[in-house]
N, C-alpha and C positions, 0 to 999 in steps of 0.2 A: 487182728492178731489171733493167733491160734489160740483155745483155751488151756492148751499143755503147756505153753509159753507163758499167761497170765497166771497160772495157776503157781509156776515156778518162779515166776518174778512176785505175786505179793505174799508165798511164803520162804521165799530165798532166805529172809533174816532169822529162818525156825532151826534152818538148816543144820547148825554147830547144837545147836540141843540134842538132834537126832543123834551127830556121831557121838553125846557125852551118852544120851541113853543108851546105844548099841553096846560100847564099851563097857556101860556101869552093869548091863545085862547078862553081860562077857563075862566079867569078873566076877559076879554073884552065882553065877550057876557054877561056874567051876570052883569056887569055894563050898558052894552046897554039895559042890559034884554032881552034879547033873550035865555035867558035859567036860570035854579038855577046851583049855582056854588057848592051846596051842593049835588043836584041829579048826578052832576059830579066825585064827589070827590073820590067814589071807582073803577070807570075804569082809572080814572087816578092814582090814586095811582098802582093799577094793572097793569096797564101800565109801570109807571116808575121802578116798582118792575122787571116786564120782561126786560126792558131796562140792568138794573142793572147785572142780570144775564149772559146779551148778554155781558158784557164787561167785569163780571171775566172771563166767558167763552173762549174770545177773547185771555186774557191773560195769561189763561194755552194756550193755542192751541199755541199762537205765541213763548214762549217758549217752548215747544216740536216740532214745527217746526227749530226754530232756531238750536236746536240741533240734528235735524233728514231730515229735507228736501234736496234733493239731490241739492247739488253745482255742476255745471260744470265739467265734467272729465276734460278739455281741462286746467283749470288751474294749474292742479298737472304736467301736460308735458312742461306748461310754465316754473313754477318753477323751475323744473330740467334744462331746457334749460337756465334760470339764473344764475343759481347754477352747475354747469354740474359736481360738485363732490360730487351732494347731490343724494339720491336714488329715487324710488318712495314711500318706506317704508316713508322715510323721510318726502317727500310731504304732505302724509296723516297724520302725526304729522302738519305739519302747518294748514294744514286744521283743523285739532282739536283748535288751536290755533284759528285761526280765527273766529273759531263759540263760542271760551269762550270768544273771543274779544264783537262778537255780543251779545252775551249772556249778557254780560257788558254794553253796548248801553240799551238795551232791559231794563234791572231793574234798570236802572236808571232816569229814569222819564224825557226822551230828554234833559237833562243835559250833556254837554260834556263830554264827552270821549277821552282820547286821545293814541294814537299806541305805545306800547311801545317796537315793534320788529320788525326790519326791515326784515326779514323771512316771517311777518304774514304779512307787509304792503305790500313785495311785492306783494303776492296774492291775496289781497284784492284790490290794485290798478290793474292788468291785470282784475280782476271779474269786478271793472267799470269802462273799455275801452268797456265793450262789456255793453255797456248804458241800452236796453233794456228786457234782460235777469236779470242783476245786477236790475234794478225798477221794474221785476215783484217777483223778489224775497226779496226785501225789502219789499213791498206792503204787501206781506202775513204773511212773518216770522216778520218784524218787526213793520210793520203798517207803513212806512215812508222811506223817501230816504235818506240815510245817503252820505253826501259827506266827500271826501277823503282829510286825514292831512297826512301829513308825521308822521313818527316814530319820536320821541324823549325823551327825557330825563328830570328831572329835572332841572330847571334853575331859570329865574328871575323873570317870568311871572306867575303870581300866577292863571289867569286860566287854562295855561298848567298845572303845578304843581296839582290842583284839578282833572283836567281831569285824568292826570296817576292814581290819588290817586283811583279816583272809578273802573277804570282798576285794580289797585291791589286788592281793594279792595273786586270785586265781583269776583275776579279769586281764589283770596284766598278762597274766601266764597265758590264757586263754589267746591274745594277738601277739605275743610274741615280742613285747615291750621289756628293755630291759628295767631290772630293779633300781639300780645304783643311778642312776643319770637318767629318768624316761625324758623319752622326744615328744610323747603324745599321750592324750588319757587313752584308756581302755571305755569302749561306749557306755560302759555303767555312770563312767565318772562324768562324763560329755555330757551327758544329756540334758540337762535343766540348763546347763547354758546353753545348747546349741539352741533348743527346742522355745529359750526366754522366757522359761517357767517362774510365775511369779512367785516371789520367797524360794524358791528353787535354791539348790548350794550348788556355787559355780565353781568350779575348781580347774586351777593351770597344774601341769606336768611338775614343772618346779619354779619356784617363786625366789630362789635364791636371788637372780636380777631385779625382782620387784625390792626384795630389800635392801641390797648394796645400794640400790640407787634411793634410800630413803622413802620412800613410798609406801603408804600406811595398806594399800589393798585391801580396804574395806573387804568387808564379805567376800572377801577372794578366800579357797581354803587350796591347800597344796599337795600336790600329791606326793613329793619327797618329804613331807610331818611325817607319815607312816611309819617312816624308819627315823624317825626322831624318838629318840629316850626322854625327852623334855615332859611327854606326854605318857600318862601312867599305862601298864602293862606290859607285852611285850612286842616290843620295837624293834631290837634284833632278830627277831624267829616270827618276825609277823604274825604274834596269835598263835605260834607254834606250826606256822605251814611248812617251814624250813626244813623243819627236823623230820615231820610227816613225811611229807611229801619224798625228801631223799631214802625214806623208809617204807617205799609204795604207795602212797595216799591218797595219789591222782584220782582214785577208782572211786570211792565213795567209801563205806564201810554198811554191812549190812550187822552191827554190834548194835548195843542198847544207846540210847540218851534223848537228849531232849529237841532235837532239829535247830533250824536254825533260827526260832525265835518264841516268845513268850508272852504272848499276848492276846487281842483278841483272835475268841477262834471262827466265826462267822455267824452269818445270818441264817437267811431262810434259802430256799432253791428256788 
C-alpha cells in the first residue's frame, strides 16, 4: 500500500477536526480583521468538500480491506492446535467468520459489537496476544483498536443483547438473508455447530417448529430471539442498525467511541 494512502487511512478519523479548525480560523481573523471571511469562503468550502471525499473514500478502502487484507497465517495453525479435530479447510472458514465479525464492527458506527462464536473468538483472541501486528491491522482495516469480549449469548444485559443483535444483523445483511423469516444462519452464526465446537453456541435460523412441536432444544439458541422484545434492549432496531443503517451506516463511521468491545487488550508480540 502506498504511504499516501496509509497515511490517509490512519488519520482519516482527524479529518472533521481539520474542517472545524479551518473554520474556527476563518471566523477569528475576520472578527480580528485580519482577513474577509467572505474572500475565504470558497477554499474553504473546497476544502471541506475534499475533506469529505477523503472519508467516503476511507470507508470503502477500510471495508475492502477488512475483507481482503492478509490476516496472519500463524493463526489458522493455532486454531487447529485448539481444535486438533478441526482441519486447515476449516480454519479458513473461521477466518471468514472473523472478517464478517469485523466487517460488523466496521458498519456499525463504534457501537458495540458483540462475539457470537467461540470458533471465531478463539482466533481473534490468539490475533491480539500478538498486540502489535493485531494494532497495525486494526489501524488500517478498521480505523481503531478493537478490544476483545468473550463470545456469548443472549441474556439479561441489554447491551450485550444489542451488541449480538448488530452481529446478526450485518452478518445477515452481509449474505443477503432476509430479517423477518431467515432460511439460513449467516457463517458467523454456523460456525460452532458446523465446525462441533465443544461448548460451542449452536444456533438454527428459527426455532419456531422446535417449539410448536414441544421440544425443549436444549442448548439450541435462535436466530429469530434477535427480534424478540422478550429479551432486554432493542429488538426492533437490532441495537439500532435499523435506523443507522437507512441513515448511511453501512460505511463504518470514522467519529469517536469505544469499538466494538471492552475487554482484554492483549499480550506480548
Amino acid at each position: 500500500m502506498q504511504k499516501l494512502q496509509r497515511f490517509a487511512l490512519i488519520h482519516a478519523r482527524q479529518a472533521w477536526l481539520l474542517v472545524a479548525l479551518m473554520w474556527g480560523l476563518a471566523v477569528v481573523g475576520d472578527t480580528l480583521q485580519l482577513w474577509r471571511l467572505r474572500a475565504l469562503t470558497a477554499p474553504l468550502i473546497a476544502g471541506f468538500m475534499f475533506l469529505a471525499l477523503v472519508l467516503v473514500w476511507a470507508r470503502w478502502r477500510r471495508e475492502r480491506l477488512v475483507r481482503e487484507a492478509p490476516i496472519p497465517q500463524y493463526l489458522k495453525r493455532k486454531l487447529c492446535e485448539t481444535y486438533r479435530h478441526r482441519s486447515r479447510k476449516d480454519a479458513e472458514l473461521v477466518e471468514r467468520g472473523l472478517r464478517q465479525f469485523f466487517l460488523a464492527c466496521l458498519r456499525s458506527n463504534r457501537q458495540f459489537v458483540a462475539m457470537p462464536s467461540r470458533a471465531v473468538d478463539a482466533m481473534w483472541h490468539e490475533f491480539i496476544l500478538h498486540t502489535q501486528a493485531y494494532r497495525d491491522w486494526c489501524d488500517l482495516a478498521l480505523g481503531r483498536f478493537l478490544h476483545h469480549t468473550p463470545a456469548e449469548v443472549l441474556g439479561p444485559q441489554a447491551k450485550h443483547n444489542d451488541g449480538l443483535r448488530r452481529a446478526w444483523y450485518w452478518a445477515r445483511r452481509d449474505e443477503g438473508i432476509k430479517p423477518g423469516q431467515p432460511s439460513r444462519l449467516p457463517l458467523l452464526f454456523a460456525l460452532d455447530a458446523k465446525l462441533q465446537i465443544a461448548n460451542g453456541f449452536v444456533y438454527q435460523p428459527d426455532c419456531r417448529a422446535i417449539k410448536a412441536a414441544g421440544e425443549a432444544g436444549a442448548g439450541v439458541y435462535c436466530g429469530t430471539d434477535f427480534a424478540d422484545g422478550g429479551y432486554s434492549g432493542d429488538a426492533e432496531g437490532f441495537g439500532g442498525m435499523d435506523s443507522s443503517d437507512a441513515s448511511g451506516g453501512n460505511g463504518g463511521s470514522d467519529g469517536g467511541g469505544d469499538g466494538c468491545g471492552e475487554g482484554c487488550g492483549g499480550g506480548g508480540d
